[in-house]
N, C-alpha and C positions, 0 to 999 in steps of 0.2 A: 460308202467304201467298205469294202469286204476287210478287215484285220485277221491277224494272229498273235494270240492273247499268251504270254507268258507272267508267270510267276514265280517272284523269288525270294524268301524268307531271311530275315534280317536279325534274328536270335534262335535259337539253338528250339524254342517251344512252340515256335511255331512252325517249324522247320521237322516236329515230329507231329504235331497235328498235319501237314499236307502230305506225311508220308500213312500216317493214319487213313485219312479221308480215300487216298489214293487206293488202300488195297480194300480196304470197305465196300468201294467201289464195284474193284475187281472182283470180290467174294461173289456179291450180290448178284452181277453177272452169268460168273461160274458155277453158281447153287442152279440157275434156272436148267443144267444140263450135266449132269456131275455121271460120264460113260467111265466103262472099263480102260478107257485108252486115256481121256482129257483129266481123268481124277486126282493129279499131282496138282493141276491147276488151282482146285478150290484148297485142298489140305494144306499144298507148299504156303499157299498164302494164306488161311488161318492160322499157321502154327509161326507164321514169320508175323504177324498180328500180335498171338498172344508173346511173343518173346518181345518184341519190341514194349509192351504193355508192363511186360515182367521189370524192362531195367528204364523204367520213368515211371514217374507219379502221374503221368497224364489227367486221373481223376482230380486231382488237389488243383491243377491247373486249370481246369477247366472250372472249378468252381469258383478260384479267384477273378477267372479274367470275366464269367457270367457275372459274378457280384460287383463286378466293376461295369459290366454295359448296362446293369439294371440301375446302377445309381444314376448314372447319365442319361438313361430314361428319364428316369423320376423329375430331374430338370425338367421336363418338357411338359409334364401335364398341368394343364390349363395356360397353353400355352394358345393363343389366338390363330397363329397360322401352321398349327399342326391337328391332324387330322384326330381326334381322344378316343372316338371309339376304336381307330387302326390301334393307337398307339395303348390304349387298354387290352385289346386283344393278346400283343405283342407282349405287354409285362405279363397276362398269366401265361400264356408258354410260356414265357420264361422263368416263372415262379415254378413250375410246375414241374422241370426242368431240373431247376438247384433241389428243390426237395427230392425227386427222384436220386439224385447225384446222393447228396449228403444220407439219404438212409438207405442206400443200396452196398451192396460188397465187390468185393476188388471185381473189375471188368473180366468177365467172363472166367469166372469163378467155377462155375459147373462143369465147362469144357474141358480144365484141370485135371478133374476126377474120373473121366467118361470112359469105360473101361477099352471100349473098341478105336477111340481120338488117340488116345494113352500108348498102345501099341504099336498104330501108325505114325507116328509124332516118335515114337522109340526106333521105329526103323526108318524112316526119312535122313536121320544123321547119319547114317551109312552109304558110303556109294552106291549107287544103285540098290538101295532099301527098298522103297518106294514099289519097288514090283513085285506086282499085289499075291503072285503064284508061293509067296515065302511067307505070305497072310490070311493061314485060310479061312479066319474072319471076315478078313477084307473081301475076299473072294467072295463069299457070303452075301456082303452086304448089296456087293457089283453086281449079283445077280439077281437082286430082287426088281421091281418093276420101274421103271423112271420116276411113277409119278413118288412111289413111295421113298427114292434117292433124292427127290425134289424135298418132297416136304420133312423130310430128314436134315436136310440140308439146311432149310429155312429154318429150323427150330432150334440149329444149333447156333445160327447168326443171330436169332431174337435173345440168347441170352445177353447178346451185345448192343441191342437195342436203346438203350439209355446213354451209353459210349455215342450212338448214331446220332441220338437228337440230338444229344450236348454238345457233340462236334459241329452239328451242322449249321445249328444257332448260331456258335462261337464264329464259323467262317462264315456263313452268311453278312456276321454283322459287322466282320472286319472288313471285308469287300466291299461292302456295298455303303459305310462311312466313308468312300472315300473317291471323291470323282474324276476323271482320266483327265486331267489336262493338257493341250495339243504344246508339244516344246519340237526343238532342231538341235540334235547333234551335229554339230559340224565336224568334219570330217570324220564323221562316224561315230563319234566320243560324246558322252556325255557326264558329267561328274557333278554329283548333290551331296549340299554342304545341309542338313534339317535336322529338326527338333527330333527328338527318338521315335523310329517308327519299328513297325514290326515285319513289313512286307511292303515290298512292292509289287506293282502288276503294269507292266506293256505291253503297250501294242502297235503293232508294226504292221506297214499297208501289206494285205498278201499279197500283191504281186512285185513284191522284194523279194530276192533269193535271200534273206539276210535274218541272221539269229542275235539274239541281245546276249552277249555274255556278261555278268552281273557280278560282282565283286564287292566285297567291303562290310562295312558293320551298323548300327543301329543309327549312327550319326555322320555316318560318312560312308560315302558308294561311289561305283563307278560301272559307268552300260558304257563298253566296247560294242558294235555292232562288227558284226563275223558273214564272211562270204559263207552259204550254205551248198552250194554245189562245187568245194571243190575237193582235192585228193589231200590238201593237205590246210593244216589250220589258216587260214587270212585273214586280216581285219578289212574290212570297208573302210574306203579312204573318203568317201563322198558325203554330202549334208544327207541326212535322214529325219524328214518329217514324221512323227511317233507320237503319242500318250503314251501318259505314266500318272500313274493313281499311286498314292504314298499311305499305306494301310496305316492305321497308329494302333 
């Protein structure tokens, strides 16, 4: 059966890790083609990066919550029915990881300083800033050759690099702790009463018109399932067979 996979964060830090992950993403993307015309693309979302970065500890968090999945490793070694060479591979990334984290400097530190980011990033807060003819740096830069705007681009997201694994570790290992189980909202509703979690994830048959709207807090929640093709908000009144994985 073909699904569609939603996710929805259930405390405030993990909730800026998936907004993390999300423009990471999009950077990544937008660095492989960064033109005279698409260039707000990559910058609006670096500079919405580093501000988000500016007002969270994101780093601190991320070493607490790896020093917490590596103790719970540690349980498992010489464990009979798990695999020690996977699960030794698994602990040095991840050592590899927290040391990076603990003796590196605030997340994209350099990009801060960068004389020509610095300008751009200065006139983005302006309405219509952004147009590059009031930059004739910028201008400059737009006109040198793709591949050299490529790898320009790449070397200013590798100083984010350590941000990348450590995020990716972190959600890799929260997802994938936690297995989808088949349950029925009836008439569309569904509401869990559980231990503290950090996320959930559903999934819903694609050939539903129908969206999970997701409500509530670490120990209590509620998935309304919502008609998707229509003009104005609805709920689905009908049973919906669904998984839900409860991230902790």
């Amino acid at each position: 059966m073909a699904w569609k996979t939603y996710e929805h964060p259930l405390e405030e830090r993990v909730r800026v890790y998936l907004r993390i992950e999300a423009l990471l993403d999009q950077l990544e993307l937008a660095a492989e083609q960064v033109t005279p015309v698409n260039y707000p693309l990559f910058f609006g979302g670096l500079f919405n990066l580093l501000d988000l970065l500016d007002r969270t500890d994101t780093r601190a968090d991320l070493i607490k919550d790896l020093e917490r999945r590596e103790a719970k490793l540690l349980a498992f070694f010489n464990h009979p029915d798990v695999d020690q060479r996977r699960l030794q591979e698994i602990h040095q990334e991840l050592q590899a990881i927290l040391q990076a984290l603990c003796e590196g400097r605030k997340f994209g530190y350099a990009l801060r300083d960068h004389r020509l980011l610095g300008n751009i990033r200065q006139r983005m807060g302006i309405m219509g800033g952004q147009c590059h003819n009031e930059l004739p740096d910028l201008q400059y830069w737009l006109q040198s050759t793709a591949a050299d705007r490529r790898h320009d681009a790449h070397t200013w997201l590798e100083q984010l690099s350590v941000l990348r694994d450590a995020l990716a570790m972190e959600m890799t290992m929260l997802r994938e702790q936690a297995n989808f189980m088949p349950l029925v909202a009836e008439n569309g509703n569904w509401l869990g009463n559980e231990e503290k979690l950090s996320m959930l994830r559903v999934r819903v048959p694609a050939e539903l018109a129908i969206y999970p709207l997701i409500s509530g807090h670490r120990q209590r929640y509620n998935i309304r399932f919502m008609h998707a093709n229509t003009s104005e908000r609805a709920a689905y009144q009908e049973a919906v067979n669904f998984e839900l994985a409860r991230c902790l």
